[in-house]
C-alpha positions in Angstrom: 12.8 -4.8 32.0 13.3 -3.2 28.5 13.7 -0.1 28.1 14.2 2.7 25.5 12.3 4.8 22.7 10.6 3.3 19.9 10.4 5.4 16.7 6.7 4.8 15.2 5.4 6.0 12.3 1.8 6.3 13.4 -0.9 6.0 10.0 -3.6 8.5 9.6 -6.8 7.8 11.7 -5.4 6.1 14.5 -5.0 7.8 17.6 -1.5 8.9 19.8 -3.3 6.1 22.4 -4.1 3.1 19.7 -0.4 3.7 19.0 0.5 3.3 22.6 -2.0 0.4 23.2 -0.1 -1.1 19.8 3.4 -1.3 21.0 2.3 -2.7 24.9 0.5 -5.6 22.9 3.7 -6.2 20.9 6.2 -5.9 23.9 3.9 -7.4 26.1 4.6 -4.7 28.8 2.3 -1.7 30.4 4.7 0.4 30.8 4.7 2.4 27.7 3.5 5.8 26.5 3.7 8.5 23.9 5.3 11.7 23.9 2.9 14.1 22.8 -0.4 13.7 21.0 -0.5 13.6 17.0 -3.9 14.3 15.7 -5.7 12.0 14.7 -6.0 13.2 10.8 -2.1 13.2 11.1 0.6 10.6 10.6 4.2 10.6 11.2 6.9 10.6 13.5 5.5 9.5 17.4 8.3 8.5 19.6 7.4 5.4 22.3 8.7 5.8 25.5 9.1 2.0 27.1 10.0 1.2 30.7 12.0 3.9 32.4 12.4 5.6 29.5 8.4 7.0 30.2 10.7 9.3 32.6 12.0 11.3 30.0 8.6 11.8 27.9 8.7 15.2 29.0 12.1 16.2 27.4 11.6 14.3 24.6 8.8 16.6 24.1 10.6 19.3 24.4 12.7 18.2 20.8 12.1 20.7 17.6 9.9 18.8 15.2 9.2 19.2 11.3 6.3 18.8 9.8 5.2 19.0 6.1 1.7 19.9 5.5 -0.8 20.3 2.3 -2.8 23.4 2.7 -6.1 24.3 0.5 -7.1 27.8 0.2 -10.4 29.3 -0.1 -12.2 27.5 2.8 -12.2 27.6 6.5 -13.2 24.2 8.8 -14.4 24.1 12.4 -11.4 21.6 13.3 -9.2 23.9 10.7 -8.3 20.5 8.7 -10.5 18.6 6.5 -12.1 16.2 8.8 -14.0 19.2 9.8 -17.0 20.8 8.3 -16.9 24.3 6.2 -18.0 27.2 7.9 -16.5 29.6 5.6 -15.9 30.2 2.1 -14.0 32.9 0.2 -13.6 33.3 -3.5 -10.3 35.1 -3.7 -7.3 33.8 -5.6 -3.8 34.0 -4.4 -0.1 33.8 -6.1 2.7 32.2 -5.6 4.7 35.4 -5.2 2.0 36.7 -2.3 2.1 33.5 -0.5 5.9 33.3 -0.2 5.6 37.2 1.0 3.1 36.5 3.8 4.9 32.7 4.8 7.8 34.3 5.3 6.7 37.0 8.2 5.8 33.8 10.2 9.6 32.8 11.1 10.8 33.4 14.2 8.4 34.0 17.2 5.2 33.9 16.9 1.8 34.0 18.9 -0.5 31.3 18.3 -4.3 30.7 19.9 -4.3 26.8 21.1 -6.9 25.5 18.6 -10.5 24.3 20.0 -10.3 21.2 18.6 -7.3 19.9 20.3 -6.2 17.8 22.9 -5.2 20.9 25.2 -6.5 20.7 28.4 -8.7 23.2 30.4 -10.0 22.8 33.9 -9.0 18.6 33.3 -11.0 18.8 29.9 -9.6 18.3 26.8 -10.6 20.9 24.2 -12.0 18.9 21.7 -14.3 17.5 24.2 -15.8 20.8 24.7 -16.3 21.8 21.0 -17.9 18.7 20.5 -20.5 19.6 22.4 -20.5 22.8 21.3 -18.6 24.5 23.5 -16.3 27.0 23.1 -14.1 29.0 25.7 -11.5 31.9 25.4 -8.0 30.3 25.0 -5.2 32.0 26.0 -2.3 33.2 23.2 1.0 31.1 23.4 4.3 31.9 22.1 6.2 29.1 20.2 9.1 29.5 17.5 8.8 28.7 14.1 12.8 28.2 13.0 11.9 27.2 9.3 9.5 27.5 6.8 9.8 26.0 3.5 7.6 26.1 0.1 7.6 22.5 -1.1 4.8 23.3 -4.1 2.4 25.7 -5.1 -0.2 24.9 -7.2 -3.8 27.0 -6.3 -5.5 26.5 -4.3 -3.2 23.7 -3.2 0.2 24.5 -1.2 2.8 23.1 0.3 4.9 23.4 3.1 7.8 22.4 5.4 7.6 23.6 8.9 10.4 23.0 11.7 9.2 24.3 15.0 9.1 24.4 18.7 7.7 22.7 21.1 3.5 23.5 21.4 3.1 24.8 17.7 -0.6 24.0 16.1 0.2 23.9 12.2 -3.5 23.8 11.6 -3.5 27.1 13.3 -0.2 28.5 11.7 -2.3 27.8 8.3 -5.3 29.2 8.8 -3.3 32.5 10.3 -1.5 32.9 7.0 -4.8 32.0 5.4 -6.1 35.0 7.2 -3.0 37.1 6.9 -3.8 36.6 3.2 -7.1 38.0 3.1 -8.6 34.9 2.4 -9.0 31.1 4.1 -6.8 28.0 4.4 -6.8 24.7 6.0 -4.4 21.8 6.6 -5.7 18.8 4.3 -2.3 16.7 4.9 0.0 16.8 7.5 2.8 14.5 8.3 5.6 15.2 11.0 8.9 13.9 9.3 10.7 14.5 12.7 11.0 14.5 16.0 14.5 15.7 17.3 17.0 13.0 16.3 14.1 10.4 15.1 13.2 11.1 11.6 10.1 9.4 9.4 12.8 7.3 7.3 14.0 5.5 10.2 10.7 4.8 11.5 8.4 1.7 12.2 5.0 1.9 10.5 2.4 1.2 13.3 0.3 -1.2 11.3 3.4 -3.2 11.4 3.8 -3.3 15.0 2.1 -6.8 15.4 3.9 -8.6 12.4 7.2 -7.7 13.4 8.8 -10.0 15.9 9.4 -9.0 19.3 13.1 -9.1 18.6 13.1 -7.2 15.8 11.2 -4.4 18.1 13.7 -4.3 20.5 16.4 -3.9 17.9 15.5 -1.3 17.3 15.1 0.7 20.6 16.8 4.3 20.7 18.5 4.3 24.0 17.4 6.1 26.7 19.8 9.2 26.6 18.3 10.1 22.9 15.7 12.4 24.5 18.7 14.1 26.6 21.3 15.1 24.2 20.6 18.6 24.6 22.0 18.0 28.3 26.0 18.6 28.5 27.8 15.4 29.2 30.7 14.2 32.1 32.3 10.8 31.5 33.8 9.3 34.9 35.7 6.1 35.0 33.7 2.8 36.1 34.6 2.5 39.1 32.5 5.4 40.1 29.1 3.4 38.9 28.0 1.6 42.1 28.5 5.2 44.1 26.5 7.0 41.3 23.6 4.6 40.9 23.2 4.4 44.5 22.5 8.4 44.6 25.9 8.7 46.7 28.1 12.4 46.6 30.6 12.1 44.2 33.9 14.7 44.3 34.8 15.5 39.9 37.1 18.0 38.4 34.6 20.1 36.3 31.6 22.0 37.5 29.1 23.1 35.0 26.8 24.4 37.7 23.9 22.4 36.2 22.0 19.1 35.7 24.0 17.1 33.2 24.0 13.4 31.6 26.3 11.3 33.6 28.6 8.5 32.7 30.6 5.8 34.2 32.8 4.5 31.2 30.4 3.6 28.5 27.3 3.3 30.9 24.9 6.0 30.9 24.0 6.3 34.4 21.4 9.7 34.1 21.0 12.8 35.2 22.9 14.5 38.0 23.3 17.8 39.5 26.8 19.3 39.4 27.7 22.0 41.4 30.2 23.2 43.7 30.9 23.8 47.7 33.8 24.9 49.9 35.9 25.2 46.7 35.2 21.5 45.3 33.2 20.7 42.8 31.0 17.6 43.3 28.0 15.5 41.6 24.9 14.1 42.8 22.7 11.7 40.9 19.2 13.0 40.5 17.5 10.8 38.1 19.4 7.2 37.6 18.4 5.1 34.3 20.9 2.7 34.7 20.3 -0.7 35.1 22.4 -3.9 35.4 22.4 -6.1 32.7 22.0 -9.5 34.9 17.7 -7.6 35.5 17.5 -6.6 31.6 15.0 -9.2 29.9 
């Protein structure tokens, strides 16, 4: 089975899940899936989980991301991007000088309110389900990190902006808070996320190529698995170690970091294992294995 992380450049107007449905037909696999919607009104960077790398969707969403974003001023939306309709207008003009004044106070942490049309779940309903039927519930504040913000152009009522963030950030809703913040409105009229961790836009397939490049091309280029676990520190053990650590079996090392690591056997990437230490010795125990041998790899 193949397996890895596809770097996609998904086009505005297509969903997260076309994307996903995109790269099964090319593989010709089911065992595929995205790592974190992108709005539909957005493009850029959506990293493919394929075969057992769909384990590690979860850390791979955990990855800092940057986006870079047009913003108009003087107009609020329902969706707070301009698929949506206008629901407020305001008349008010802004400088460059008072924009880079109230950007800057949004480094660092800040509290956001999820967004109503989003893909946020409540009670096993997506958000944007319920405002399209007009429905709106109380959503509760989240904190998330903004580690960089970056004037790109200003040119009013048009702005733009570089964003590197955490995890969870709405940049729909960090515009139309500095909108507000401002004394006037702003939505997002572009947005694009240039990266995704280690995957950046440049490097990326464009999904309306999925289908015209060959399937060997496709799995050229495949990140490996252990992309979306960098973050975890590393042990390298020698190879003869592999059969005992892919079969889950207690393994004595010399270092204890007293925490789940990524796990070698030479040049093998093996997974994740718990290190820790008892009755003076410090050992390792496989707790998710990747690994495969390459006799089963298609």
């Amino acid at each position: 089975m193949l397996n890895g992380i596809l770097n996609v450049n998904k086009e505005k107007g297509i969903s997260s899940a076309r994307v996903v449905s995109l790269v099964r037909r090319a593989f010709g696999m089911k065992k595929v899936g995205h790592t974190g919607t992108l709005d539909l009104e957005a493009s850029g960077v959506l990293p493919i989980v394929i075969g057992k790398a769909t384990r590690v969707s979860d850390y791979m969403m955990t990855k800092d991301k940057v986006y870079e974003t047009e913003l108009i001023f003087g107009a609020k939306t329902d969706t707070l991007d301009a698929a949506g309709e206008i629901i407020a207008n305001s008349d008010k003009e802004v400088t460059k000088e008072e924009f880079l004044q109230v950007m800057n106070t949004f480094r660092g942490e800040i509290y956001q309110i999820p967004p109503m049309y989003s893909a946020l779940k409540v009670n096993g309903k997506k958000l944007y389900d319920l405002a399209r039927e007009g429905i709106e519930i109380e959503r509760k504040r989240r904190k998330v990190k903004i580690y960089a913000i970056e004037l790109l152009d200003f040119s009013f009522p048009k702005a733009i902006i570089r964003v590197t963030c955490s995890k969870g950030t709405y940049i729909r809703t960090l515009v139309d808070d500095i909108g507000e913040k401002l004394g006037t409105f702003a939505y997002v009229n572009e947005l694009k996320r240039v990266r995704v961790g280690e995957l950046e836009i440049k490097d990326a397939i464009k999904s309306q190529d999925l289908l015209e490049i060959p399937k060997e091309g496709l799995i050229e280029k495949l990140y490996p698995i252990d992309t979306a676990l960098k973050d975890f520190d590393k042990m390298v053990l020698g190879i003869k170690y592999l059969d005992k650590l892919v079969n889950g079996q207690l393994v004595e090392v010399d270092k204890n970091y007293g925490k789940i690591i990524r796990v070698y056997a030479g040049e093998d990437f093996i997974g994740l294992g718990n290190n820790f230490s008892c009755d003076g010795k410090n050992f390792l125990k496989m707790e998710k294995v990747f690994y495969e041998r390459a006799d089963k790899n298609l």
